[in-house]
Biopython code that builds the backbone (N, CA, C, O; Angstrom):
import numpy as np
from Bio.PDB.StructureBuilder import StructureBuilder

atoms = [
    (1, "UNK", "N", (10.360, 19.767, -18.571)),
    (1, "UNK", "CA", (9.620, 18.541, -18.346)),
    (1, "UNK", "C", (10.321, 17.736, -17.255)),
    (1, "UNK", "O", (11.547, 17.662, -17.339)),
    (2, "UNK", "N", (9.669, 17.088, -16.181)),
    (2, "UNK", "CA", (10.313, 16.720, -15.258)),
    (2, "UNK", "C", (10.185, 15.306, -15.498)),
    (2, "UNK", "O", (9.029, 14.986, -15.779)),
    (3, "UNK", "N", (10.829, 14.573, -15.480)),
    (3, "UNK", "CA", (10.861, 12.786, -15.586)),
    (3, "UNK", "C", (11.619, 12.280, -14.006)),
    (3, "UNK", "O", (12.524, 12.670, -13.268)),
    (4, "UNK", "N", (10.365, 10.911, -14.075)),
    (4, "UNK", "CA", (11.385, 10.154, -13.144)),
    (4, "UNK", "C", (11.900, 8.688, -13.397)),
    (4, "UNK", "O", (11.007, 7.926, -13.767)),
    (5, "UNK", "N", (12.884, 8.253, -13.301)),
    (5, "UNK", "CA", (13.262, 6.715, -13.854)),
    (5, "UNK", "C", (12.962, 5.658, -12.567)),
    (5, "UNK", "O", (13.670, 6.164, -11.696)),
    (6, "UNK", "N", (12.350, 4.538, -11.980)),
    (6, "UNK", "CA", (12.169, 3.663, -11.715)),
    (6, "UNK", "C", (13.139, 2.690, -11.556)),
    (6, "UNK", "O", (12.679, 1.739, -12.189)),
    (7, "UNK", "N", (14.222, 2.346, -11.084)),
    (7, "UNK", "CA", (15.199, 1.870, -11.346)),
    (7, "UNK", "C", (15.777, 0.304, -10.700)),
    (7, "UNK", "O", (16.505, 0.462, -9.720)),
    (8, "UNK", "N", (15.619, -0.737, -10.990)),
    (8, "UNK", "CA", (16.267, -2.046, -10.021)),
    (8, "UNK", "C", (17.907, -2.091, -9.747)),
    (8, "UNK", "O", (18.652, -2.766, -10.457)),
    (9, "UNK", "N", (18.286, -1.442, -8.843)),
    (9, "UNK", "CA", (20.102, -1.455, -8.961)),
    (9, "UNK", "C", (19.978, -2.204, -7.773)),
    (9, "UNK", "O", (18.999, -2.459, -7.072)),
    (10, "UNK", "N", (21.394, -2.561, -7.673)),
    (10, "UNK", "CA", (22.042, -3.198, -6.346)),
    (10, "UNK", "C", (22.329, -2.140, -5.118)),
    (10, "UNK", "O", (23.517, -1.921, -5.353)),
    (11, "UNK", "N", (22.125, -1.610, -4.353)),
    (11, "UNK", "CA", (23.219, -0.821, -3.735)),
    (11, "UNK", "C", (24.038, -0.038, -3.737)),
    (11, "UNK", "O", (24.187, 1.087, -3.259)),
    (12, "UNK", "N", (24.845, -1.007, -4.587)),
    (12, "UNK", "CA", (26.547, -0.490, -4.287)),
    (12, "UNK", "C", (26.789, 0.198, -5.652)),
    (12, "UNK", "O", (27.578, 1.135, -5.771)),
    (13, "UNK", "N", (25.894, -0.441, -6.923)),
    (13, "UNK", "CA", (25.905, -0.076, -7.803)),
    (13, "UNK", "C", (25.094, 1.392, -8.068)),
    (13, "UNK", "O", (25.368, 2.221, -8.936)),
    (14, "UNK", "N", (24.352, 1.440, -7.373)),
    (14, "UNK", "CA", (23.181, 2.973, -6.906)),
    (14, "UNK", "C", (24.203, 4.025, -6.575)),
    (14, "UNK", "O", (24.262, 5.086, -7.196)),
    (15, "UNK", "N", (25.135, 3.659, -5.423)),
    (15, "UNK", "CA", (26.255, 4.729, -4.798)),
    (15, "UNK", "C", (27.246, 4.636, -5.671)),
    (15, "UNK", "O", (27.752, 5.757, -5.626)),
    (16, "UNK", "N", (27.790, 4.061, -6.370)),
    (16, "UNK", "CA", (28.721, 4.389, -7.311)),
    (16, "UNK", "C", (28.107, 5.195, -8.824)),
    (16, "UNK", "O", (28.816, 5.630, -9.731)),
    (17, "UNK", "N", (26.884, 5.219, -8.769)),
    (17, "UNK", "CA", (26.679, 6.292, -10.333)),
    (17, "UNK", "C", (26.436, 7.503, -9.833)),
    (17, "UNK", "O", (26.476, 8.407, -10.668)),
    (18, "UNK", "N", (26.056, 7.986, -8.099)),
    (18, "UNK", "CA", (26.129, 8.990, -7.454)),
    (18, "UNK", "C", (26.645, 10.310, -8.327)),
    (18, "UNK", "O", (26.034, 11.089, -9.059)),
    (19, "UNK", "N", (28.068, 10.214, -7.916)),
    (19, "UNK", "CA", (29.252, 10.970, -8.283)),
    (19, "UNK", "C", (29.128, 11.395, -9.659)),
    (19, "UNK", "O", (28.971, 12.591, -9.901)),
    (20, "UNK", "N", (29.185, 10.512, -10.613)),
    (20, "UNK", "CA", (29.077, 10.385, -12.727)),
    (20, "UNK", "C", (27.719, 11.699, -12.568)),
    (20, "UNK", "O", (27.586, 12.813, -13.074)),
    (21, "UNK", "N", (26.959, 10.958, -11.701)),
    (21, "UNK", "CA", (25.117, 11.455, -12.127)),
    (21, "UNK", "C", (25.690, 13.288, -12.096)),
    (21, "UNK", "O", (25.921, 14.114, -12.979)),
    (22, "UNK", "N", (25.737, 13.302, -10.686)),
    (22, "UNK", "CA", (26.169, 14.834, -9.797)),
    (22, "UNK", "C", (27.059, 15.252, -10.817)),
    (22, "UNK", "O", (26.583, 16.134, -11.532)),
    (23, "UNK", "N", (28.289, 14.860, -11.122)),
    (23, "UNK", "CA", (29.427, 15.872, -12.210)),
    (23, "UNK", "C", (28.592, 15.638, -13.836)),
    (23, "UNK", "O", (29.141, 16.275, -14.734)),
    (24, "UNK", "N", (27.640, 14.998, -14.171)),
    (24, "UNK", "CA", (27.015, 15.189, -15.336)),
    (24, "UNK", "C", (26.161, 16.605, -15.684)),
    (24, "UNK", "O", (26.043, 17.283, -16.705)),
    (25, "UNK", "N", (25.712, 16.687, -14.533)),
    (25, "UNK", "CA", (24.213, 17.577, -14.267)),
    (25, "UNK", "C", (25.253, 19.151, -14.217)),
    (25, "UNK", "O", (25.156, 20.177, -14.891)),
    (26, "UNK", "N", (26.368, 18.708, -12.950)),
    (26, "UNK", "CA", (26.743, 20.021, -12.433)),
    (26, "UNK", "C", (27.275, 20.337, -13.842)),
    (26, "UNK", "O", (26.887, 21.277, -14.537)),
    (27, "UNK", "N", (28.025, 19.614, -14.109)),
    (27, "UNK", "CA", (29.012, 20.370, -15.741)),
    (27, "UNK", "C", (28.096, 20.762, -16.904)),
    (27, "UNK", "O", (28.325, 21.849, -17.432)),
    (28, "UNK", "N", (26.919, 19.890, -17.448)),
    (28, "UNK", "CA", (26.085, 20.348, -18.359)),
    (28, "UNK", "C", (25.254, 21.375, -17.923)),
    (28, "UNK", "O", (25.201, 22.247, -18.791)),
    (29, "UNK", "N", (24.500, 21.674, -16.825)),
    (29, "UNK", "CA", (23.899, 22.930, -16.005)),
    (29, "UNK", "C", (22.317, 22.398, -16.358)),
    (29, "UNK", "O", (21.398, 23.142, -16.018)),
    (30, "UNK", "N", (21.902, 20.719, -17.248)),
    (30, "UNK", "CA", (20.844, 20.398, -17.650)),
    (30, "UNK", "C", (20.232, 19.513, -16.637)),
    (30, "UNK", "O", (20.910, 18.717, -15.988)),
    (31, "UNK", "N", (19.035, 19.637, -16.505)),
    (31, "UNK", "CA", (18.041, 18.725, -15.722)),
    (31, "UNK", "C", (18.276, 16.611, -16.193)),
    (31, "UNK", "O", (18.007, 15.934, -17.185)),
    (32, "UNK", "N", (18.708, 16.404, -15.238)),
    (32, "UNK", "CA", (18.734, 14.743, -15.866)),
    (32, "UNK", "C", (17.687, 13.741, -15.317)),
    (32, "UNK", "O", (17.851, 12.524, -15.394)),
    (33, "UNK", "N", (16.461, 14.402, -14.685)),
    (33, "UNK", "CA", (15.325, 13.677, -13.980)),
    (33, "UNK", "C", (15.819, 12.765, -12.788)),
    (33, "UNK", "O", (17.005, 12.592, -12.505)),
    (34, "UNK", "N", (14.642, 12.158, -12.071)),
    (34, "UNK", "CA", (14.632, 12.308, -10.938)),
    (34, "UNK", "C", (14.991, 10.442, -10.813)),
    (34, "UNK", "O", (14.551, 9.765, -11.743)),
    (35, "UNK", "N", (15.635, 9.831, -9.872)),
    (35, "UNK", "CA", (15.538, 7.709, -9.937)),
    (35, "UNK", "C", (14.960, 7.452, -8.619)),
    (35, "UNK", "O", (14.883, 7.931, -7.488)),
    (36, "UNK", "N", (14.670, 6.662, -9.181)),
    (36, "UNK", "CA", (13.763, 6.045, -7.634)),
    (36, "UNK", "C", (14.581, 4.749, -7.957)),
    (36, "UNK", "O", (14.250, 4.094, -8.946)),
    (37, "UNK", "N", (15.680, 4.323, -7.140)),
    (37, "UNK", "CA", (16.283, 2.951, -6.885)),
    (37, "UNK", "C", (15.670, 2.265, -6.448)),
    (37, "UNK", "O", (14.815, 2.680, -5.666)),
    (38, "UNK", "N", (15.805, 0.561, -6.775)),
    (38, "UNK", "CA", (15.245, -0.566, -5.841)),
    (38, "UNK", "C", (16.292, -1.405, -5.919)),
    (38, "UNK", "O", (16.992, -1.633, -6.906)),
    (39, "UNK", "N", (16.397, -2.007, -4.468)),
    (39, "UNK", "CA", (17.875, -3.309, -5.072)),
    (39, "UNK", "C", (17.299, -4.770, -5.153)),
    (39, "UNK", "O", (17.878, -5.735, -4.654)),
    (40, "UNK", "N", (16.138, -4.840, -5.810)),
    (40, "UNK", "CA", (15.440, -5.453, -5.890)),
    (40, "UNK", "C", (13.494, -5.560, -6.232)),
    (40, "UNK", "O", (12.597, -4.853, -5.771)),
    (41, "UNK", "N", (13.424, -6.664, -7.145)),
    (41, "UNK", "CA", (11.808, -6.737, -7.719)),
    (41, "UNK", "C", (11.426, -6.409, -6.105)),
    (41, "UNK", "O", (10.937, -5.314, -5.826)),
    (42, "UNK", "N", (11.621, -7.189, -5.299)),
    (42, "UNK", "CA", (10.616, -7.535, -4.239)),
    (42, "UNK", "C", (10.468, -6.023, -3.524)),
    (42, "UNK", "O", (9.383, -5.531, -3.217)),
    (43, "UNK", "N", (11.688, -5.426, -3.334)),
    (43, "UNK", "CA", (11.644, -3.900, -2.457)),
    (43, "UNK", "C", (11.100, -3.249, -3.284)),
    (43, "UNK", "O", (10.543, -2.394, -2.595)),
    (44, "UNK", "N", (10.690, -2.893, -5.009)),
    (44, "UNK", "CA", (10.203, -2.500, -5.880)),
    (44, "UNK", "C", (8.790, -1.916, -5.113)),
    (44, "UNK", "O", (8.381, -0.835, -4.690)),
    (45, "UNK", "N", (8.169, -3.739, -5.231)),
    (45, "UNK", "CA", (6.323, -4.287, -4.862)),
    (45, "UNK", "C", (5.973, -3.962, -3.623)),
    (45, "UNK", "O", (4.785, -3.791, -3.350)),
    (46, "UNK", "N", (7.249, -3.789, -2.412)),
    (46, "UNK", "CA", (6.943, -3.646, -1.457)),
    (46, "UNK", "C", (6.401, -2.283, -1.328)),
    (46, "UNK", "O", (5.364, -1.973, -0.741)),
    (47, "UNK", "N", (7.322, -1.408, -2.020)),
    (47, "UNK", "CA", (6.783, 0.459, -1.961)),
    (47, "UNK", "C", (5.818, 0.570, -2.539)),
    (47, "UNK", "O", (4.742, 0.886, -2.031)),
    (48, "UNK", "N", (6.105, 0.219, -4.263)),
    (48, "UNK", "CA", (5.066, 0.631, -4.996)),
    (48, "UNK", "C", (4.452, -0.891, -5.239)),
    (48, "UNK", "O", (4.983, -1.828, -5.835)),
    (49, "UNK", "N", (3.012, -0.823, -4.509)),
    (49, "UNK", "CA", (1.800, -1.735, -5.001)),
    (49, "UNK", "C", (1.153, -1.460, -5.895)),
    (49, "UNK", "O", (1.310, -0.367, -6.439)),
    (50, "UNK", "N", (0.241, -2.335, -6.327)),
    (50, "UNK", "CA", (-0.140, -2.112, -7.724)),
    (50, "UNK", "C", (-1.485, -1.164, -7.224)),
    (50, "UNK", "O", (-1.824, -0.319, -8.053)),
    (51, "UNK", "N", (-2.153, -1.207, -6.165)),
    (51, "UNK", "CA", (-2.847, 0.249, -5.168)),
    (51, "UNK", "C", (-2.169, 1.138, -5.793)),
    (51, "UNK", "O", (-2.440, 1.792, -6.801)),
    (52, "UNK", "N", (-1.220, 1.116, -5.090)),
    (52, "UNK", "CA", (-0.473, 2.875, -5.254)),
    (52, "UNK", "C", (-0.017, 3.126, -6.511)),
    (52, "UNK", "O", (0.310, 4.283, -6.776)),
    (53, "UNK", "N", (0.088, 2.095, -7.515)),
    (53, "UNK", "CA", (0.614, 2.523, -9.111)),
    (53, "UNK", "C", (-0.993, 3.455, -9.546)),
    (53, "UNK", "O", (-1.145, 4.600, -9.971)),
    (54, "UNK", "N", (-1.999, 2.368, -9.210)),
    (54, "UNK", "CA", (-3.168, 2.856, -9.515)),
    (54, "UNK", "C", (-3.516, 4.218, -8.923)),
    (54, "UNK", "O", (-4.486, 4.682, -9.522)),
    (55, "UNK", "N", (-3.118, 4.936, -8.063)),
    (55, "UNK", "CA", (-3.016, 5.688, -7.431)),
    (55, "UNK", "C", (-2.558, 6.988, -7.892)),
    (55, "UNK", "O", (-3.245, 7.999, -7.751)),
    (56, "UNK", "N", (-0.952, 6.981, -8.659)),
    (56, "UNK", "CA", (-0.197, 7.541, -9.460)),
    (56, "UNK", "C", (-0.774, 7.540, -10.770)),
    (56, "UNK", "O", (-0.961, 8.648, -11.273)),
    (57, "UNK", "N", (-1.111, 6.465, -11.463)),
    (57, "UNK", "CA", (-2.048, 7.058, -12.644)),
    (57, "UNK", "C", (-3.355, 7.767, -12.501)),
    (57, "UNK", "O", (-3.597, 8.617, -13.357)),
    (58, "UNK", "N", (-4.309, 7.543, -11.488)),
    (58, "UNK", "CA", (-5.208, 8.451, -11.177)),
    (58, "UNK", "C", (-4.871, 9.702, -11.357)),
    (58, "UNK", "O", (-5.530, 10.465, -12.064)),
    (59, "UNK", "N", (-3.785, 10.040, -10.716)),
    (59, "UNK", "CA", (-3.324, 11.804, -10.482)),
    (59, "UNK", "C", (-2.965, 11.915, -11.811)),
    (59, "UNK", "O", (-3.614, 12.771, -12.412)),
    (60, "UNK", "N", (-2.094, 11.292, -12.494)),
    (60, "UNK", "CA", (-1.328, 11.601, -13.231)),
    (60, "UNK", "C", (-2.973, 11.837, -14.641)),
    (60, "UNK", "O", (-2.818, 12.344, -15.752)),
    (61, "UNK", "N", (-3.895, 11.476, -14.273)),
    (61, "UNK", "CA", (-4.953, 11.481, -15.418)),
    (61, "UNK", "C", (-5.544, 12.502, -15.261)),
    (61, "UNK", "O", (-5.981, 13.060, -16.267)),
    (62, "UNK", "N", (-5.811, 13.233, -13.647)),
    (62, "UNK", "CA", (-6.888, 13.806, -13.301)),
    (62, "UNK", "C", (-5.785, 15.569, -12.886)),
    (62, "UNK", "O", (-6.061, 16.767, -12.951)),
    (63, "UNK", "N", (-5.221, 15.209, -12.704)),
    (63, "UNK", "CA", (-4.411, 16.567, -11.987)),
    (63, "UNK", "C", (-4.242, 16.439, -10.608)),
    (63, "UNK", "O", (-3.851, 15.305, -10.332)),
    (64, "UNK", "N", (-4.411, 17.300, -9.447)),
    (64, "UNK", "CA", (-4.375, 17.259, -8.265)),
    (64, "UNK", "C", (-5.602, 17.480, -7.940)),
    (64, "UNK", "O", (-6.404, 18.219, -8.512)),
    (65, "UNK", "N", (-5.819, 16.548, -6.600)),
    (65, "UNK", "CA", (-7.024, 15.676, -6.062)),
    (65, "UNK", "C", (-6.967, 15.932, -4.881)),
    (65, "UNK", "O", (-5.774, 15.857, -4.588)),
    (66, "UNK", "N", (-7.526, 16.186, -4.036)),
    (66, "UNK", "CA", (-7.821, 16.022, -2.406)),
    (66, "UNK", "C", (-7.777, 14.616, -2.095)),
    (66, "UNK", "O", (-7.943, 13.825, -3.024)),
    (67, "UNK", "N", (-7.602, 14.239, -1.072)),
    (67, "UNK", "CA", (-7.446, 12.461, -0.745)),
    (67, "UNK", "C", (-8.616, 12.045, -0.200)),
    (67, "UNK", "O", (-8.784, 11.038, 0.487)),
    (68, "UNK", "N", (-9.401, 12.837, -0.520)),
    (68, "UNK", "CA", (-11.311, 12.422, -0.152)),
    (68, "UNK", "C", (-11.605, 11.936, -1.425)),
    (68, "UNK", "O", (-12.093, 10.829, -1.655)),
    (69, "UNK", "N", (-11.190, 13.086, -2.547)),
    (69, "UNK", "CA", (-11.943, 13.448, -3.932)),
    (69, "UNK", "C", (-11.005, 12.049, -4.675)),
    (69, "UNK", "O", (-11.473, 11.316, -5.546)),
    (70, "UNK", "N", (-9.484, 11.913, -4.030)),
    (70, "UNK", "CA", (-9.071, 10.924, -5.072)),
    (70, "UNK", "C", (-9.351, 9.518, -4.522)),
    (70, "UNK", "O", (-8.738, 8.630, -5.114)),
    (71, "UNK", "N", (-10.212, 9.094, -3.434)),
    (71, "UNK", "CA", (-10.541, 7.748, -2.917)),
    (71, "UNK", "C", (-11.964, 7.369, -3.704)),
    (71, "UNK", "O", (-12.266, 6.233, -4.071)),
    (72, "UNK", "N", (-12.827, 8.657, -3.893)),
    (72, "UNK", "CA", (-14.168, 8.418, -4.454)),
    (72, "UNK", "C", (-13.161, 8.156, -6.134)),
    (72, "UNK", "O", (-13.450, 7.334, -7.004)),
    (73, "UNK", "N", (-12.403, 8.789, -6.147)),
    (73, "UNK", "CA", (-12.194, 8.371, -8.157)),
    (73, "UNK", "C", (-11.286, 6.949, -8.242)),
    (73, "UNK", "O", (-11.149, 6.355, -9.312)),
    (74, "UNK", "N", (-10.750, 6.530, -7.119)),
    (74, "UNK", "CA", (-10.421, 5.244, -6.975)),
    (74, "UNK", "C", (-11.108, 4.171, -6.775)),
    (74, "UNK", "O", (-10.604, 3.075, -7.023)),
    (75, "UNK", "N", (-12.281, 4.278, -6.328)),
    (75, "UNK", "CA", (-13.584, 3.536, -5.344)),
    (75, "UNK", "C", (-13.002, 2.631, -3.898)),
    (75, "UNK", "O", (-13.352, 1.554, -3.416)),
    (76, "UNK", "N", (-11.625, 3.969, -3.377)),
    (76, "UNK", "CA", (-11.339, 3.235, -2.420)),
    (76, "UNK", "C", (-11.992, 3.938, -0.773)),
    (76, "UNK", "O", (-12.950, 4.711, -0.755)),
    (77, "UNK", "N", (-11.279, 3.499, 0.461)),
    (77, "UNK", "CA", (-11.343, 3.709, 1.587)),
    (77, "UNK", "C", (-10.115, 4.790, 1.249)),
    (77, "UNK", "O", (-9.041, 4.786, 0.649)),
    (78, "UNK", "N", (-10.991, 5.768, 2.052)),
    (78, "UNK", "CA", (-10.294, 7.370, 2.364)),
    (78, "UNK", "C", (-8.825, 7.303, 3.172)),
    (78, "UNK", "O", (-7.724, 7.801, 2.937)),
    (79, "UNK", "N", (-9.411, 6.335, 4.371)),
    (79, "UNK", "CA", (-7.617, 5.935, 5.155)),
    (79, "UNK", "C", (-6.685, 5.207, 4.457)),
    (79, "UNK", "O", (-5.464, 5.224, 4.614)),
    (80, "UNK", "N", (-7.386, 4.513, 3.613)),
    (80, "UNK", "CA", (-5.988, 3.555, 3.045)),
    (80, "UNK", "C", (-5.845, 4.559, 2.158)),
    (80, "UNK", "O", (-4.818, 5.110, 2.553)),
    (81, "UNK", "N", (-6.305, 5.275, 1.004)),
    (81, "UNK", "CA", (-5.946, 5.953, 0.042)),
    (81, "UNK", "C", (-4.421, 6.647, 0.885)),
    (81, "UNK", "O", (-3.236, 6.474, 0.601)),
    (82, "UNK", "N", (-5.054, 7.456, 1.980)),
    (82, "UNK", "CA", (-4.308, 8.078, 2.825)),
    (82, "UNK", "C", (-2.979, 8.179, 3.213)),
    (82, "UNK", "O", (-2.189, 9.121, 3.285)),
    (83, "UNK", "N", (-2.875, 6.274, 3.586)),
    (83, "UNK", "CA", (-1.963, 5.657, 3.612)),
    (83, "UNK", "C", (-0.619, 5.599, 2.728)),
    (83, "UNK", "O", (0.600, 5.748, 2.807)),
    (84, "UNK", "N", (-1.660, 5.282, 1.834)),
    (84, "UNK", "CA", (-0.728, 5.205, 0.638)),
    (84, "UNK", "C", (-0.486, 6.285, -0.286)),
    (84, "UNK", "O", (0.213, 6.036, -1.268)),
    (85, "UNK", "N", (-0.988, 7.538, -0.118)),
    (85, "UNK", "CA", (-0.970, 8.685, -0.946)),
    (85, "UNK", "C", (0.290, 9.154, 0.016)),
    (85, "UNK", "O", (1.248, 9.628, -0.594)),
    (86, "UNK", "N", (0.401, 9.065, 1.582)),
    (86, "UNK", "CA", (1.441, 9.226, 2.316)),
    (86, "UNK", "C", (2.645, 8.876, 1.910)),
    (86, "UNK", "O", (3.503, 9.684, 1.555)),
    (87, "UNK", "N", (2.819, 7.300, 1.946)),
    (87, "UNK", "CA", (4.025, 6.866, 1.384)),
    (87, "UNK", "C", (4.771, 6.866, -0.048)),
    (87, "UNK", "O", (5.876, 6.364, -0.256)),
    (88, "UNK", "N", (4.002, 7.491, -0.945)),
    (88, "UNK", "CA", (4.062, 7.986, -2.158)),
    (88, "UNK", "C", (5.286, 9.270, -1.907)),
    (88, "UNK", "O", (6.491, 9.390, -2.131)),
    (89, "UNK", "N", (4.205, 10.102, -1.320)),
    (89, "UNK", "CA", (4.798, 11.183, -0.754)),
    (89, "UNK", "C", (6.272, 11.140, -0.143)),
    (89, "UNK", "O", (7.300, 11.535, -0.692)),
    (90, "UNK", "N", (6.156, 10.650, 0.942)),
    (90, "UNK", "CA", (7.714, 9.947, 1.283)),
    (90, "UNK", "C", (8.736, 10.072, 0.448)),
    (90, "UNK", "O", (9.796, 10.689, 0.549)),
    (91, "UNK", "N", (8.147, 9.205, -0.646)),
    (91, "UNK", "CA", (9.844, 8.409, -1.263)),
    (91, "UNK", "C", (9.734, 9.559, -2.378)),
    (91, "UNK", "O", (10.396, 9.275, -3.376)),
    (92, "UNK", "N", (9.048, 10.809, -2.455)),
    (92, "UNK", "CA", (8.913, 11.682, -3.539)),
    (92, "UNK", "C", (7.957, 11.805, -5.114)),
    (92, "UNK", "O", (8.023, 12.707, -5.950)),
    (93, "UNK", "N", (7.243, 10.774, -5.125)),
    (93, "UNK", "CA", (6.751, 9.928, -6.099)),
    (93, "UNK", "C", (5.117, 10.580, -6.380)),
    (93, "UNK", "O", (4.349, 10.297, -7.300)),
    (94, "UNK", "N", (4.951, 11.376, -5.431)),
    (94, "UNK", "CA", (3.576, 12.210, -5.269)),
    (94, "UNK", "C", (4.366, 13.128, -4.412)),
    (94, "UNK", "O", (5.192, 12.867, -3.537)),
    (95, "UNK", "N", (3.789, 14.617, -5.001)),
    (95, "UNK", "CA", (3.978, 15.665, -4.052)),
    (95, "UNK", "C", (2.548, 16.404, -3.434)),
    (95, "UNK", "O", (1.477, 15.951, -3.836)),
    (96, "UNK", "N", (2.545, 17.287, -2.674)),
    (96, "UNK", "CA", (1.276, 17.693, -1.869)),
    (96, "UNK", "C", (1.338, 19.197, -2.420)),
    (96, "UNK", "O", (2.348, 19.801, -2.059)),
    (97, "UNK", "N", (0.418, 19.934, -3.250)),
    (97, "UNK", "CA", (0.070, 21.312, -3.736)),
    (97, "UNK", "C", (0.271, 22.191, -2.241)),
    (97, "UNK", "O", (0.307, 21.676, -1.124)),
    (98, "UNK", "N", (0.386, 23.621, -2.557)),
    (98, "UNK", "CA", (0.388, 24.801, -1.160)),
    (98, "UNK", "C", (-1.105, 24.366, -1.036)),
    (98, "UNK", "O", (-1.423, 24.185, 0.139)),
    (99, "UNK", "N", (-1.969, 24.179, -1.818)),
    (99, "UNK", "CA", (-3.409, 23.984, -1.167)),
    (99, "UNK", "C", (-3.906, 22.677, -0.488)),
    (99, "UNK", "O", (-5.111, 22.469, -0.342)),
    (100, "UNK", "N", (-2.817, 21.677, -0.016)),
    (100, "UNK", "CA", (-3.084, 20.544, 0.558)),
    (100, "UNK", "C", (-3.582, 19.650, -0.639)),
    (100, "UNK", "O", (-4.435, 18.816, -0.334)),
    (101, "UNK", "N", (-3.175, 19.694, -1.971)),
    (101, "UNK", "CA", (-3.879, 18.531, -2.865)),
    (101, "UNK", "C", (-2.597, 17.702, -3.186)),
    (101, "UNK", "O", (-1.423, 17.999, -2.967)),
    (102, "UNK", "N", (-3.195, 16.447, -3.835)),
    (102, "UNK", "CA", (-1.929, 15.275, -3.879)),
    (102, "UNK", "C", (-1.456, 15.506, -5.607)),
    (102, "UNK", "O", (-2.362, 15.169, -6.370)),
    (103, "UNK", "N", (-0.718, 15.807, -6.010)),
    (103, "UNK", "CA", (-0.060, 15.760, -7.303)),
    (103, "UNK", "C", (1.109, 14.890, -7.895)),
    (103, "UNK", "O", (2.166, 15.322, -7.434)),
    (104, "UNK", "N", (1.273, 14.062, -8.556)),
    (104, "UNK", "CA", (2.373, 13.676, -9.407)),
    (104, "UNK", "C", (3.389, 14.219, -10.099)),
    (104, "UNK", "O", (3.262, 13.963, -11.296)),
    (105, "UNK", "N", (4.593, 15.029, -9.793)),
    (105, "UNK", "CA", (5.056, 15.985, -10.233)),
    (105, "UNK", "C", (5.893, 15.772, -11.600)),
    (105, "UNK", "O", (6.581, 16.592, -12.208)),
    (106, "UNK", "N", (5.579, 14.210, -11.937)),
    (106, "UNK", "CA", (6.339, 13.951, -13.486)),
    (106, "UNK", "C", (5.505, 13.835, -14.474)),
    (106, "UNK", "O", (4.404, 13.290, -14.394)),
    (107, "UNK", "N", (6.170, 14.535, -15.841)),
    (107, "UNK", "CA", (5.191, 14.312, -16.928)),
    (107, "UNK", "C", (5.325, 13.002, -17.797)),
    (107, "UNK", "O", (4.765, 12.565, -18.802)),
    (108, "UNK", "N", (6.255, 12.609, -17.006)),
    (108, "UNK", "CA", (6.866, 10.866, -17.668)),
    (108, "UNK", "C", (7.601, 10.258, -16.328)),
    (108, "UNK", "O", (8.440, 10.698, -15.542)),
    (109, "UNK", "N", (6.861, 9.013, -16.458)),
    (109, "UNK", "CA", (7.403, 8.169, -15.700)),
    (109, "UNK", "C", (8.022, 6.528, -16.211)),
    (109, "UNK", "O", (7.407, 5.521, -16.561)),
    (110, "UNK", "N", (9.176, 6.745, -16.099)),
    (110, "UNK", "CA", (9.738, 5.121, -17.043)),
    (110, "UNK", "C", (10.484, 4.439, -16.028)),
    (110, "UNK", "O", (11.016, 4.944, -15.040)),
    (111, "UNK", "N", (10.466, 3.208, -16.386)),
    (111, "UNK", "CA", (10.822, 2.195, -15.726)),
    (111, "UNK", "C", (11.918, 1.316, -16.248)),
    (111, "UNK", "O", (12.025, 0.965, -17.423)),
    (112, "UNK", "N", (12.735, 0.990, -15.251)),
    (112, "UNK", "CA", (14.260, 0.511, -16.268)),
    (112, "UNK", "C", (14.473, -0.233, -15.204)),
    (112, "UNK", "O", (14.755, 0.127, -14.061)),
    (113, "UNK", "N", (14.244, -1.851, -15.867)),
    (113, "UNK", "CA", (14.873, -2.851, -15.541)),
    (113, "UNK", "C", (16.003, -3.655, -16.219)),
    (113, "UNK", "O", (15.841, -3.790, -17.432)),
    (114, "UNK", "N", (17.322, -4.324, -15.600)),
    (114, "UNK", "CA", (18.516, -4.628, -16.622)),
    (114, "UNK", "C", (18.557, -5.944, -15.846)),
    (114, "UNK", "O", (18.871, -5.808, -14.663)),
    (115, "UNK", "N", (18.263, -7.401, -16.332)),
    (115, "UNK", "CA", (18.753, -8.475, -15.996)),
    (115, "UNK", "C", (20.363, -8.878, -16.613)),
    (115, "UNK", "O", (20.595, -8.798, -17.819)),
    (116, "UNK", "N", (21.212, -9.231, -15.803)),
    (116, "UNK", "CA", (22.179, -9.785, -16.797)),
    (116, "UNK", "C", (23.052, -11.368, -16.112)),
    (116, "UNK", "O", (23.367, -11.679, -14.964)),
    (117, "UNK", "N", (23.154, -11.827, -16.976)),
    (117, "UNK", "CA", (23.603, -13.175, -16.826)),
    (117, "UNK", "C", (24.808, -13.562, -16.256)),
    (117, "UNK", "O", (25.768, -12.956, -16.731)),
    (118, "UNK", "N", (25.147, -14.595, -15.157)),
    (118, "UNK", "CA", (26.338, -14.659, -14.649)),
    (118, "UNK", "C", (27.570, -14.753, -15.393)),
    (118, "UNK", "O", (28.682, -14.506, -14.925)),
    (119, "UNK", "N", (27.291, -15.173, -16.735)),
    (119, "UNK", "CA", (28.478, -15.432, -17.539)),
    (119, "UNK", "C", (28.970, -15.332, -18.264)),
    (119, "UNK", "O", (30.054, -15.906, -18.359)),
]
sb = StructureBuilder()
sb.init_structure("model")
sb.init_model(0)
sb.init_chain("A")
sb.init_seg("    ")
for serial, (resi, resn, name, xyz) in enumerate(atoms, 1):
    if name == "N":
        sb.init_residue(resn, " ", resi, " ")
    sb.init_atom(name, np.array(xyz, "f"), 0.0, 1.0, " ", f" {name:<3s}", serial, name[0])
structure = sb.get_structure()
């Protein structure tokens, strides 16, 4: 089962679990799913819009879609779907089938946010 975590880190805090993550995986030989970092809400909203969330649950409901077939099940415009089925793609978050279709390659997707207080 492939998972991906959603993640709000800082930076510095992202490059320092690097190393832990890598000697966890390499020493257990087990799959530990996939993070999508943000160092921030706002860089979050900026990638993923609530378009493109809608976007990701589409696939994730329907299977893999052509970006014609998944704009008519969105009731959107074919270029913006496009757009944004692109930048999905990008950051790994949608992958593209050998037959050119758009797929979601996780069977879980969670989201982990940690506020903590200055003091």
């Amino acid at each position: 089962m492939r998972t991906a975590s959603i993640r709000i880190r800082k930076a510095d805090a992202s490059l320092k679990a690097v190393p832990a993550g890598f000697l966890s995986a390499w020493n257990s030989g087990k799959y530990k799913g996939e993070h999508f970092d943000f160092e921030s809400p706002a860089a979050l909203f900026r990638v993923l819009t609530p378009k493109r969330w809608e976007l990701i649950e589409c696939l994730q409901n329907t299977g893999p879609l052509g970006v014609r077939a998944l704009a008519r099940a969105l009731g959107r415009d074919v270029k913006r779907v496009h757009d944004d089925a692109s930048a999905m793609v990008e950051i790994g978050m949608v992958e593209k089938t050998d037959d050119g279709k758009l797929v979601v390659p996780f069977d879980e997707i969670r989201a982990d946010f940690v506020m903590k207080s200055a003091a």
